[in-house]
C-alpha positions in Angstrom: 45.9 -37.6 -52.5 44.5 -35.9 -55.8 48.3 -37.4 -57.2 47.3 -40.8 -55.8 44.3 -40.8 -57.8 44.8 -39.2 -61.0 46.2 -42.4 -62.9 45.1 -41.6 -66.0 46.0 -38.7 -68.9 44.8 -35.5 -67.4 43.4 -33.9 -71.0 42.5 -37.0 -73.1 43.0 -36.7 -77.1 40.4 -35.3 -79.6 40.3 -37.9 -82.5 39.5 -36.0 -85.8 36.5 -38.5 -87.3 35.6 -36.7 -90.7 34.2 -33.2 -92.6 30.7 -33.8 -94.3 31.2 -32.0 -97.5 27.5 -31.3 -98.3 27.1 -29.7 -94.8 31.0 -28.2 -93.8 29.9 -29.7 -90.5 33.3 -31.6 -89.0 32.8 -34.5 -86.1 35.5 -34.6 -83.6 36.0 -37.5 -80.6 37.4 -36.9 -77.3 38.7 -40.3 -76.6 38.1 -40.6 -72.7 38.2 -44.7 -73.5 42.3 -43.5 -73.5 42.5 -42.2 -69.9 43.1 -45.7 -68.6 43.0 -49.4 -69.7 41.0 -50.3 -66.9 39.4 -47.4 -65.5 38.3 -45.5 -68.3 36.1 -42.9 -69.6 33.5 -41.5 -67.4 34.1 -44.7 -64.8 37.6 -43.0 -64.1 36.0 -39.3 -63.9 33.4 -40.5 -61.5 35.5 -42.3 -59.5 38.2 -39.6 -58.6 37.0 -37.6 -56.1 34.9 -40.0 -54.4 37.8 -42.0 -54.0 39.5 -38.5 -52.2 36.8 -38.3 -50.4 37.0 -42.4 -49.4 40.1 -42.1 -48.2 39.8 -38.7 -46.1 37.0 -40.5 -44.7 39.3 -43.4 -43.6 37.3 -45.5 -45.1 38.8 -49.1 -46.9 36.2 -50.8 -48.1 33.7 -49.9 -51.2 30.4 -50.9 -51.8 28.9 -50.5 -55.4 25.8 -51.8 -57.3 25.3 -52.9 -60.8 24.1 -55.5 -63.3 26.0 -58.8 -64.6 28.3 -56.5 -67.0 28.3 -53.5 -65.3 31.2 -51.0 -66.7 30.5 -49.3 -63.5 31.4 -52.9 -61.6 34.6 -53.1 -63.5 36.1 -49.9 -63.2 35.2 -49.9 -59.4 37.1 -53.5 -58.7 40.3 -51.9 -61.1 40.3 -48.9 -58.7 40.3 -50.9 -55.5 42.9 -52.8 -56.6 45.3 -50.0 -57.5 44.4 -47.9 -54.7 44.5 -50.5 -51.9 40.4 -50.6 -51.4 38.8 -53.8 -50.6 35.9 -53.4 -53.0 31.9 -55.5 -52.7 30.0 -55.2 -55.5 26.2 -56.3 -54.9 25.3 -57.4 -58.0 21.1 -57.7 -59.5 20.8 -61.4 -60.5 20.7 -64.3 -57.9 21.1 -66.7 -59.9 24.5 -65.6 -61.0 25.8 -66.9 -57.7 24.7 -70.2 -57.3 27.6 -71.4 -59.4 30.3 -68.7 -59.4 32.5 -70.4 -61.0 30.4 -71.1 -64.3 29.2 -67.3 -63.5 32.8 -66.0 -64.5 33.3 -68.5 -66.7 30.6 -67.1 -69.1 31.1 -63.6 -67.8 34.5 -61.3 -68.8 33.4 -58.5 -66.4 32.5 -60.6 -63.1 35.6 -62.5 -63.8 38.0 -59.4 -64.4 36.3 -58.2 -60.9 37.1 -61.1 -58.7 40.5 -61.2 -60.5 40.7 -58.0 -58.9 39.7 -59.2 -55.0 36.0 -57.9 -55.3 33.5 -59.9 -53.6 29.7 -60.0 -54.7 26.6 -60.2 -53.2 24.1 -61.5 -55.3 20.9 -60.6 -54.6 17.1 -60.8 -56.7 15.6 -58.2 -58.5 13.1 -57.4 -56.5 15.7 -56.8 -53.4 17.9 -55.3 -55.9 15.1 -52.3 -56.6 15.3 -51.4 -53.0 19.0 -50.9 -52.5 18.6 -46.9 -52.2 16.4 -48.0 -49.0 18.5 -47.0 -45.9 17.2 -49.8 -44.1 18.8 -52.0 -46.8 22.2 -49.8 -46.5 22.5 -51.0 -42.7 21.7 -54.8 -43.6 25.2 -54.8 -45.9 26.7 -52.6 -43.4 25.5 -55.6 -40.7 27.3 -58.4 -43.3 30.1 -56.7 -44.4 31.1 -53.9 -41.6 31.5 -50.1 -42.5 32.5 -48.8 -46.4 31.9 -45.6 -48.4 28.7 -46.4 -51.0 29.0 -45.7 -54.2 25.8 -45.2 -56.2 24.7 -47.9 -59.0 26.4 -45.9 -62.1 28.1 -43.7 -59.8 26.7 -40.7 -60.5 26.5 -38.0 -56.9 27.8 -35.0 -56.5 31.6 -35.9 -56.9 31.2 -37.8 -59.8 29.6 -34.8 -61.3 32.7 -32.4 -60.3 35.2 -35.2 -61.8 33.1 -34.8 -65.0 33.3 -30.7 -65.3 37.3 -32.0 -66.0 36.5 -33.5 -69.5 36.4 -30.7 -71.2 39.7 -28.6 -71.7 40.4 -25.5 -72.6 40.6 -26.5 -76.1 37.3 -27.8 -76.3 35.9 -24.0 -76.7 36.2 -24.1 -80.3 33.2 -26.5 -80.6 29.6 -25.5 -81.3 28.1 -28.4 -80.2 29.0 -31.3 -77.3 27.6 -34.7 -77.6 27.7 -36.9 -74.4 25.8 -40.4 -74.2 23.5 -40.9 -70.9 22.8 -43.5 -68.6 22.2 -41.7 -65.4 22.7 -38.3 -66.2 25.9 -37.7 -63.7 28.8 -37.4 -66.9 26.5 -35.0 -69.3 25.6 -32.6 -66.2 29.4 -32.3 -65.4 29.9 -31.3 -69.6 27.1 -28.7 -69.2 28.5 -27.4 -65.9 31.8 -26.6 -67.6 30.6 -25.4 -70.9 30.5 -22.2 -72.0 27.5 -20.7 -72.5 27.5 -20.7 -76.5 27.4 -24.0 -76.9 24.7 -26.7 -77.0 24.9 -30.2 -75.1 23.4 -32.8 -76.4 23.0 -35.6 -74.2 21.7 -39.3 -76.1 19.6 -41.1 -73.8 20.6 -44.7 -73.6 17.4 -45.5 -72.1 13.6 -45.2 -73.3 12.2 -42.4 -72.0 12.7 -39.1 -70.9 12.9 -39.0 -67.3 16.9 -38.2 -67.3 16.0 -34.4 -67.9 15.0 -34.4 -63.4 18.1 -36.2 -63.3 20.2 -33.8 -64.9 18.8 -30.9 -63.7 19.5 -31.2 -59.9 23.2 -31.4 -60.6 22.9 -28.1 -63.7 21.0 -25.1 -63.5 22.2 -24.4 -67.2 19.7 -24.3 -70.0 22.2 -25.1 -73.0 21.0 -28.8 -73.4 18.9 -31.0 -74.7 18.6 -34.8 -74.1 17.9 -37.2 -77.1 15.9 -40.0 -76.8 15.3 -41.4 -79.9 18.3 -43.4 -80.4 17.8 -46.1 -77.3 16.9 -48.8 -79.7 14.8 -50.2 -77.6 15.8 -49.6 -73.9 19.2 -50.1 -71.6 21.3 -52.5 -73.2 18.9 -53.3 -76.2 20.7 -53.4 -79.8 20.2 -54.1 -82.9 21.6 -55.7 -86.4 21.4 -51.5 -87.9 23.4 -50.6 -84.6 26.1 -53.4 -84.9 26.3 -52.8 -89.0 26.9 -49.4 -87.9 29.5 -49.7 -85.0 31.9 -52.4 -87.6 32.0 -50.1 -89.8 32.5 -47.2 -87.7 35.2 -49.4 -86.3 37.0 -49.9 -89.8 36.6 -46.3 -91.3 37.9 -44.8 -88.2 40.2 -47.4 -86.1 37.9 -46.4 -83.1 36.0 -49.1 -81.5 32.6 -48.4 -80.1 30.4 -49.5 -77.0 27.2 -50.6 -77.8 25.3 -49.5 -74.8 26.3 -46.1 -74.7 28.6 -44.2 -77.4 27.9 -46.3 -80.3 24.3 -45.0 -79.9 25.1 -42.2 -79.3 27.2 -42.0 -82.9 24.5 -43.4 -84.6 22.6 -40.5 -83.4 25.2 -38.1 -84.5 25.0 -38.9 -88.0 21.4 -39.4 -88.5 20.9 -36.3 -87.0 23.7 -34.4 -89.7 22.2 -36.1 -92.2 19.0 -34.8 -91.5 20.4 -31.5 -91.1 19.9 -31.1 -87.5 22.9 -29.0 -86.9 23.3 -26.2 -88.4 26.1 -25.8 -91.4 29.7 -25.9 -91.2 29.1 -26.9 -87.2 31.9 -28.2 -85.2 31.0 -31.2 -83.3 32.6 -33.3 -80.2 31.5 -36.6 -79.5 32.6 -37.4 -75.9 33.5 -41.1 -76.2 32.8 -42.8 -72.3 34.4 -46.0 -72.5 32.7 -49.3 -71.9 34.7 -51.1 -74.5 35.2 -53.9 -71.6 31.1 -54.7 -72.0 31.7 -56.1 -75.8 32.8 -59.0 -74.8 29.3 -59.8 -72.8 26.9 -58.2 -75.4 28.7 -60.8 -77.9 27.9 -63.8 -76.0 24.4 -62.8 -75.2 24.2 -62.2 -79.6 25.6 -65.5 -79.8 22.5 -67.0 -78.3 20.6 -64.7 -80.2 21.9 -65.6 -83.6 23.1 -61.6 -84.1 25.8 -60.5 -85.8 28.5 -59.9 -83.3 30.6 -56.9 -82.8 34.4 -56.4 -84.3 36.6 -56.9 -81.1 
């Protein structure tokens, strides 16, 4: 089964970015947006062994949460489809499913997802907040029969383990490991399989800090730190300084960026070198989690804003 599931690279590629001369401190990307067109980065990682697990449960039906262009949404239909799953996706926003048609229409990721035989619930917010209620657990398992749950994000236990496999062996030669966050399962799997010497840094894409509870019940390791100044603004929340900076990231480098997530976490990265953060001549990788299918979405939501829009 672990054969069936591993359709992606097993080690993805470290991407040399550049040496900053006035510090000797070199930034390196592990391009986890490689593993698989579809189910990449993190998404993939998370994924694996809960799908093991789905299928020595018997089980052929997942059920998933997330918002309007969740990665987590996409990469979950993708898998279904390979793997044989029929897949539900209860998605926060019923409004979005009072015309489906227009819905997917306006929206790449809920389109790629039905094109891939998921069906949606659509429920309100306020329902949508109580979804980790067991009570509301057995009312979708009274609609739509039995299925194995996958978490919003996907972060449990399993998703963790699948994230100690990021890092190889060749990984060791790195004094520091940056990891965006959204729920904390991707950079507790990094710490887990760290070694001791280095430092994780985990870049918050949310405001606040209460990711560090999060982390901790999945690592009892002390070498990291989560960074929460580089949210701009909350989940999802950009700015014309973040889409300058992922452009041009995007034609120095050839790498594209996610604006949720690692293109945040990049900015970070070199505000914090240039502000000598890191120690001299450091060695830096930048764990690069997908997402690159959300672009499409955060563009047409700039479009109404009158926003720059991001290089696709």
């Amino acid at each position: 089964m672990n054969e069936a599931v591993n359709f992606g690279l097993k080690n993805s590629p470290n991407e040399f970015v550049r040496n900053f001369e006035a510090s000797g401190i070199s930034l390196y990307i592990k391009r986890e947006d490689l593993l698989h067109p579809e189910v990449s980065g993190n998404k993939f990682r998370k994924l694996k062994y809960n799908l093991i697990e789905a299928k020595n449960q018997n089980k052929n039906t997942l059920l998933t949460f997330g918002g309007a262009f969740s990665n987590h949404i996409s990469a979950v239909a993708a898998a279904g489809k390979i793997l044989g799953f029929k897949t539900i996706g209860v998605i926060r926003g019923e409004e979005l499913g009072e015309d489906l048609e227009k819905t997917c229409s306006e929206n790449p990721t809920l389109k790629f997802a039905v094109s891939c035989g998921m069906q949606f619930e659509f429920v309100s917010r306020s329902v949508y907040r109580e979804k980790h209620l067991p009570e509301f657990e057995e009312k979708l398992k009274g609609k739509f029969g039995d299925f194995y749950l996958l978490p919003e994000g996907g972060t449990n236990a399993l998703a963790v383990k699948g994230c100690e496999e990021i890092l190889s062996d060749s990984d060791k030669e790195f004094d520091f490991i940056c990891c965006s966050a959204g729920t904390g399962g991707t950079v507790s799997g990094i710490i887990n399989s760290a070694l001791e010497t280095q430092k994780i840094f985990g870049f918050s894409a949310l405001k606040g800090d209460f990711l560090i509870p999060e982390i901790s019940k999945y690592t009892s390791k002390e070498n990291w730190e989560l960074i929460t100044e580089y949210h701009f603004g909350g989940y999802a929340k950009v700015s014309a300084e973040l889409i300058f900076f992922i452009n041009d990231f995007q034609k120095k480098f050839q790498i594209p960026l996610d604006p949720v997530y690692t293109g945040k976490m990049l900015f970070g990265i070199f505000d914090m070198i240039e502000k000598s953060v890191f120690p001299r001549n450091s060695r830096i990788l930048a764990i690069h989690t997908g997402g690159i299918q959300g672009i499409s979405g955060m563009n047409s939501l700039l479009l109404k804003k009158n926003f720059p829009l991001i290089d696709v």
